[in-house]
C-alpha positions as CSV (number, residue, x, y, z in Angstrom):
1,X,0.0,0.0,0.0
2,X,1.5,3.4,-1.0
3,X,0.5,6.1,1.2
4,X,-0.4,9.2,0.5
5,X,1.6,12.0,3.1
6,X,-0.1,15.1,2.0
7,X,-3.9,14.6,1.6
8,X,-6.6,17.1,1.3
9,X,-10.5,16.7,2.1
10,X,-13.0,19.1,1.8
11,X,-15.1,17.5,5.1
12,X,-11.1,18.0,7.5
13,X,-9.5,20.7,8.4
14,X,-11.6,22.9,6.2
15,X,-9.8,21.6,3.0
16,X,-7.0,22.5,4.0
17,X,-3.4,20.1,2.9
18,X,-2.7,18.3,5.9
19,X,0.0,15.3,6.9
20,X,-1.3,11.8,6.8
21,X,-2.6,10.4,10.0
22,X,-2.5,14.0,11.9
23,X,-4.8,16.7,12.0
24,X,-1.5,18.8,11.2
25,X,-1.8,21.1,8.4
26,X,1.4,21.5,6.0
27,X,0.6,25.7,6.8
28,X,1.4,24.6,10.8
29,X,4.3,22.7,10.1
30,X,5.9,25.4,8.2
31,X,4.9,28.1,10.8
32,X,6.6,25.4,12.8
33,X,10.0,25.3,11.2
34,X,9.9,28.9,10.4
35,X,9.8,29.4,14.4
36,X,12.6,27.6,14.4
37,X,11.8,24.0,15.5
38,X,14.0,20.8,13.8
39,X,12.7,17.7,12.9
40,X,12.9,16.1,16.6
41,X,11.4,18.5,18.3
42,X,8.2,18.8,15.7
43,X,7.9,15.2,15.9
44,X,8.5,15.1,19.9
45,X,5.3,17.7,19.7
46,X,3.8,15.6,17.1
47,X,4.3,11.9,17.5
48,X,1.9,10.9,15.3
49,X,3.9,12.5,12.3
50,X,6.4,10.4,10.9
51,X,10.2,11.6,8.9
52,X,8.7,10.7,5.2
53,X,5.2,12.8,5.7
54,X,6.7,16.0,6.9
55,X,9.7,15.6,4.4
56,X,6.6,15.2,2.0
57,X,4.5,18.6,3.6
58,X,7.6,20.4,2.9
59,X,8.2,19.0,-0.9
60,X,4.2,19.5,-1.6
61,X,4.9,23.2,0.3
62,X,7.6,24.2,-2.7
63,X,5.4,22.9,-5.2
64,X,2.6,25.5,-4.5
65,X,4.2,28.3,-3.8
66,X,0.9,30.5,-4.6
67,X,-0.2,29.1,-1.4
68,X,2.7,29.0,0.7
69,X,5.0,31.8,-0.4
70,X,5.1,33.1,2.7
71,X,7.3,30.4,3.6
72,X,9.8,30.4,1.1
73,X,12.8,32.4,0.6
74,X,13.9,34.0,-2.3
75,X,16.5,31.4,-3.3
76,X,13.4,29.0,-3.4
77,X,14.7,27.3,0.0
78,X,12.0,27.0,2.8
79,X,12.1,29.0,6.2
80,X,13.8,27.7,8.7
81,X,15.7,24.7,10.0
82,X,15.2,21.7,7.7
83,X,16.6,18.2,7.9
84,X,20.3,17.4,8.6
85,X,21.9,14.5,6.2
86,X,21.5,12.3,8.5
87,X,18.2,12.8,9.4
88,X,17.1,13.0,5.9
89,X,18.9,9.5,5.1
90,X,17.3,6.8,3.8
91,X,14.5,8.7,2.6
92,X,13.5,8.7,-1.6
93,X,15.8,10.4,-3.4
94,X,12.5,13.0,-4.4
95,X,12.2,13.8,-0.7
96,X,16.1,14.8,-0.3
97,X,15.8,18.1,-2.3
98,X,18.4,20.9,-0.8
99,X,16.8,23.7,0.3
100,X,13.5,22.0,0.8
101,X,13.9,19.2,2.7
102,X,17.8,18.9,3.5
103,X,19.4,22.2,4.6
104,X,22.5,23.0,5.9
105,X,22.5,24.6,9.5
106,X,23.1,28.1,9.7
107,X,26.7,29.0,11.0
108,X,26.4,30.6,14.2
Protein backbone atom coordinates (compact mmCIF):
# COMPACT_ATOMS: atom_id res chain seq x y z
CA UNK A 1 0.00 0.00 0.00
CA UNK A 2 1.50 3.45 -1.04
CA UNK A 3 0.54 6.11 1.23
CA UNK A 4 -0.37 9.23 0.52
CA UNK A 5 1.56 11.99 3.12
CA UNK A 6 -0.09 15.08 2.05
CA UNK A 7 -3.95 14.60 1.62
CA UNK A 8 -6.65 17.08 1.25
CA UNK A 9 -10.54 16.67 2.09
CA UNK A 10 -12.99 19.12 1.82
CA UNK A 11 -15.07 17.52 5.08
CA UNK A 12 -11.12 18.00 7.47
CA UNK A 13 -9.48 20.69 8.39
CA UNK A 14 -11.63 22.85 6.20
CA UNK A 15 -9.79 21.62 3.04
CA UNK A 16 -6.98 22.50 4.01
CA UNK A 17 -3.39 20.07 2.91
CA UNK A 18 -2.71 18.28 5.88
CA UNK A 19 -0.02 15.28 6.94
CA UNK A 20 -1.30 11.81 6.78
CA UNK A 21 -2.58 10.35 9.97
CA UNK A 22 -2.51 13.99 11.89
CA UNK A 23 -4.84 16.68 11.99
CA UNK A 24 -1.49 18.81 11.18
CA UNK A 25 -1.80 21.06 8.40
CA UNK A 26 1.38 21.51 6.02
CA UNK A 27 0.63 25.66 6.77
CA UNK A 28 1.41 24.59 10.80
CA UNK A 29 4.34 22.73 10.10
CA UNK A 30 5.90 25.44 8.16
CA UNK A 31 4.86 28.06 10.84
CA UNK A 32 6.58 25.39 12.77
CA UNK A 33 9.97 25.26 11.19
CA UNK A 34 9.91 28.92 10.39
CA UNK A 35 9.81 29.43 14.39
CA UNK A 36 12.60 27.56 14.44
CA UNK A 37 11.82 23.95 15.52
CA UNK A 38 13.99 20.78 13.85
CA UNK A 39 12.66 17.75 12.90
CA UNK A 40 12.94 16.14 16.64
CA UNK A 41 11.35 18.52 18.27
CA UNK A 42 8.18 18.85 15.70
CA UNK A 43 7.91 15.17 15.92
CA UNK A 44 8.51 15.09 19.90
CA UNK A 45 5.25 17.74 19.68
CA UNK A 46 3.80 15.63 17.11
CA UNK A 47 4.25 11.90 17.47
CA UNK A 48 1.88 10.91 15.28
CA UNK A 49 3.87 12.54 12.28
CA UNK A 50 6.41 10.41 10.88
CA UNK A 51 10.23 11.61 8.94
CA UNK A 52 8.71 10.73 5.16
CA UNK A 53 5.18 12.84 5.65
CA UNK A 54 6.68 16.04 6.86
CA UNK A 55 9.70 15.60 4.44
CA UNK A 56 6.57 15.17 2.01
CA UNK A 57 4.46 18.58 3.63
CA UNK A 58 7.62 20.36 2.91
CA UNK A 59 8.20 19.05 -0.87
CA UNK A 60 4.21 19.53 -1.64
CA UNK A 61 4.91 23.20 0.25
CA UNK A 62 7.57 24.24 -2.69
CA UNK A 63 5.42 22.85 -5.17
CA UNK A 64 2.60 25.50 -4.48
CA UNK A 65 4.24 28.33 -3.85
CA UNK A 66 0.94 30.50 -4.56
CA UNK A 67 -0.24 29.13 -1.38
CA UNK A 68 2.74 28.96 0.69
CA UNK A 69 4.98 31.82 -0.36
CA UNK A 70 5.11 33.14 2.72
CA UNK A 71 7.25 30.43 3.61
CA UNK A 72 9.80 30.43 1.08
CA UNK A 73 12.78 32.35 0.60
CA UNK A 74 13.88 34.02 -2.29
CA UNK A 75 16.53 31.36 -3.31
CA UNK A 76 13.39 29.03 -3.44
CA UNK A 77 14.68 27.33 0.02
CA UNK A 78 11.97 27.02 2.79
CA UNK A 79 12.07 29.02 6.24
CA UNK A 80 13.79 27.72 8.65
CA UNK A 81 15.73 24.73 10.00
CA UNK A 82 15.23 21.67 7.69
CA UNK A 83 16.56 18.15 7.86
CA UNK A 84 20.25 17.43 8.59
CA UNK A 85 21.88 14.53 6.17
CA UNK A 86 21.50 12.30 8.54
CA UNK A 87 18.17 12.80 9.43
CA UNK A 88 17.14 12.97 5.92
CA UNK A 89 18.88 9.50 5.14
CA UNK A 90 17.33 6.78 3.85
CA UNK A 91 14.53 8.72 2.62
CA UNK A 92 13.53 8.67 -1.58
CA UNK A 93 15.80 10.43 -3.39
CA UNK A 94 12.54 12.96 -4.37
CA UNK A 95 12.16 13.79 -0.70
CA UNK A 96 16.09 14.78 -0.25
CA UNK A 97 15.78 18.14 -2.26
CA UNK A 98 18.38 20.86 -0.82
CA UNK A 99 16.84 23.67 0.35
CA UNK A 100 13.51 22.04 0.79
CA UNK A 101 13.87 19.24 2.68
CA UNK A 102 17.84 18.94 3.55
CA UNK A 103 19.38 22.19 4.57
CA UNK A 104 22.46 22.96 5.93
CA UNK A 105 22.50 24.62 9.48
CA UNK A 106 23.11 28.09 9.67
CA UNK A 107 26.66 29.01 10.96
CA UNK A 108 26.44 30.59 14.17
Amino acid sequence: MTIKWVQADPLVMNGEPFCHGSRVTVGQLLEMRRNGLTLVEIVTRHPELRRMGIAAAYVFAAEHPERYGAFIESDGSLVGPGYTDEEAAGLPERLRAPGIVVKPPVAA
